[in-house]
N, C-alpha and C positions, 0 to 999 in steps of 0.2 A: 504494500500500500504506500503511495505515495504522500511524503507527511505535509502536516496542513500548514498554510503561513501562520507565522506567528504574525497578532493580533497587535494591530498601529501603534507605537509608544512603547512596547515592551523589547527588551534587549533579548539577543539571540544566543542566549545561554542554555545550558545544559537543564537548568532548573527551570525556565521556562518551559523549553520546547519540550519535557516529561509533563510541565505540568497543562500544555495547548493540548499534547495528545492522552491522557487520562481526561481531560474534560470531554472530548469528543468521544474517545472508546467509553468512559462513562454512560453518556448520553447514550449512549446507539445500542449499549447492552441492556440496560434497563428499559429503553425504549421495546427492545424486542419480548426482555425476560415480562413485561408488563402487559402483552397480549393474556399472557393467563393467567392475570389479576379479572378479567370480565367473568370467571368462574364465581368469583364471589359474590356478584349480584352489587358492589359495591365501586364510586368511584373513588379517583387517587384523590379527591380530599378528603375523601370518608375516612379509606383506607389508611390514609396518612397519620390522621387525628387518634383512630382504634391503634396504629402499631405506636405512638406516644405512651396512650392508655397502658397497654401489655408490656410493651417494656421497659416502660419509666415509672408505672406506675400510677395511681392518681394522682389527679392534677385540679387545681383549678380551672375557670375560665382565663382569666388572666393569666397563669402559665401557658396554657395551650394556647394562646393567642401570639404568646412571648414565641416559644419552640416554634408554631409553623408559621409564623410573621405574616397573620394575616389581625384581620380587625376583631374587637369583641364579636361586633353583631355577624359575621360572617362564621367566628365559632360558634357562637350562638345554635347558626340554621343548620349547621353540621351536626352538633350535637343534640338537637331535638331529633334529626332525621333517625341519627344513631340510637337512639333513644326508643323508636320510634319501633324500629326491628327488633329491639330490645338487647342491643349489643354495650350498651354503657348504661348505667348506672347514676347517681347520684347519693353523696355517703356522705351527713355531718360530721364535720370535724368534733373531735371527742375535748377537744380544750377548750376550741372557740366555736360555741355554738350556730354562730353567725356565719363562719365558715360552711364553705360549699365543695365537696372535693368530686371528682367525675373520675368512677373507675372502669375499664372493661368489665363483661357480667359474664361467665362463664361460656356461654354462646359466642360471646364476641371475642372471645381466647381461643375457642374451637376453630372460628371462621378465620382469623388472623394467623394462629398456623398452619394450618392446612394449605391456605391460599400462600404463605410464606417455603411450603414443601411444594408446592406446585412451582412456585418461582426458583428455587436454590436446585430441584431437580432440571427444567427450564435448562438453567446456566450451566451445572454439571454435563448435562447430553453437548451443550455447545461446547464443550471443552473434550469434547469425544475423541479428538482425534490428534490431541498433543499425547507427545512423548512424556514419561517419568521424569526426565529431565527437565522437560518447560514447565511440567506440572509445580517442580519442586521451586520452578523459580519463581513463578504465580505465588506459589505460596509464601515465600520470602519477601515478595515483593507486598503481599498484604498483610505480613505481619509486621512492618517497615510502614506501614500506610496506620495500620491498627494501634501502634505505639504511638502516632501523631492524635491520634482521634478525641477530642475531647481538651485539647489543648485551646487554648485564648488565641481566637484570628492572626493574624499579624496585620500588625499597622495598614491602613491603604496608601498603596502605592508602591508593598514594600518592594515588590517582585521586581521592582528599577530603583531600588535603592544599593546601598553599598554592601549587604550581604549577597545578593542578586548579581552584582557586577563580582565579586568576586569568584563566584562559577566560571569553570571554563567554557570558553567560547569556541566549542570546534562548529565548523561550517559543514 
């Protein structure tokens, strides 16, 4: 495959051009493994908000608003709908009564992985036909991606700043 430009204003380093093409294999595999997400009967904002639920836990509205960076009233109509199927929940907080926390309900844990084994099988079969050797570098390569996970953004702009220039620059 032929790789992609890098994007106006960014310098042509090593840590770029890894991170132009993980944003596009990104996109393109999830876009495909996301075909059978329609199994679930549920869209990817639904979906989005239920896998916060299951794997983060309960949340408030304002958390969940915070995580998938969209508006109150738009969690809001998401969570009614969820609601609605009976996949979340609503659980007072046990100190502050005023409190409102939203969990997944049993159902909505069933549907969330199943639909999460339909996806990770999905990507396994596309991985069908690497060698043990690419497999193992895959794996290296996400557990190098998995150790970054959950760290604090870096600054904007940093990716042209002087950590970024210091990357080698092969052509």
């Amino acid at each position: 495959m032929s790789s992609l430009p890098i994007p106006a204003g960014l310098p042509d380093t090593d840590r770029v051009r890894v991170a132009n093409r993980l944003h596009s294999i990104s996109i393109r595999l999830l876009r495909r493994a996301r075909t059978v997400d329609r199994e679930t009967g549920l869209g990817p904002e639904r979906l989005s908000l239920l896998s916060v639920l299951v794997f983060a836990g309960p949340q408030t509205m304002s958390d969940l608003a915070r995580t998938e960076m969209v508006s109150r009233p738009a969690i809001t109509r998401i969570v009614k709908s969820l609601e609605a199927f009976r996949l979340v929940d609503r659980e007072t907080d046990r100190v502050d009564r005023r409190r409102v926390r939203l969990r997944a309900t049993a159902k909505g844990r069933r549907l969330l992985e199943r639909g999460r084994a339909r996806r990770v099988a999905y990507i396994a079969a596309d991985l069908g036909g690497l060698s043990k050797q690419e497999l193992a570098t895959l794996l290296s390569a996400t557990e190098i991606l998995a150790e970054r996970e959950g760290r604090a953004p870096p600054p904007r702009g940093s990716a042209s700043g002087p950590r970024a220039a210091s990357g080698s620059s092969r052509s």
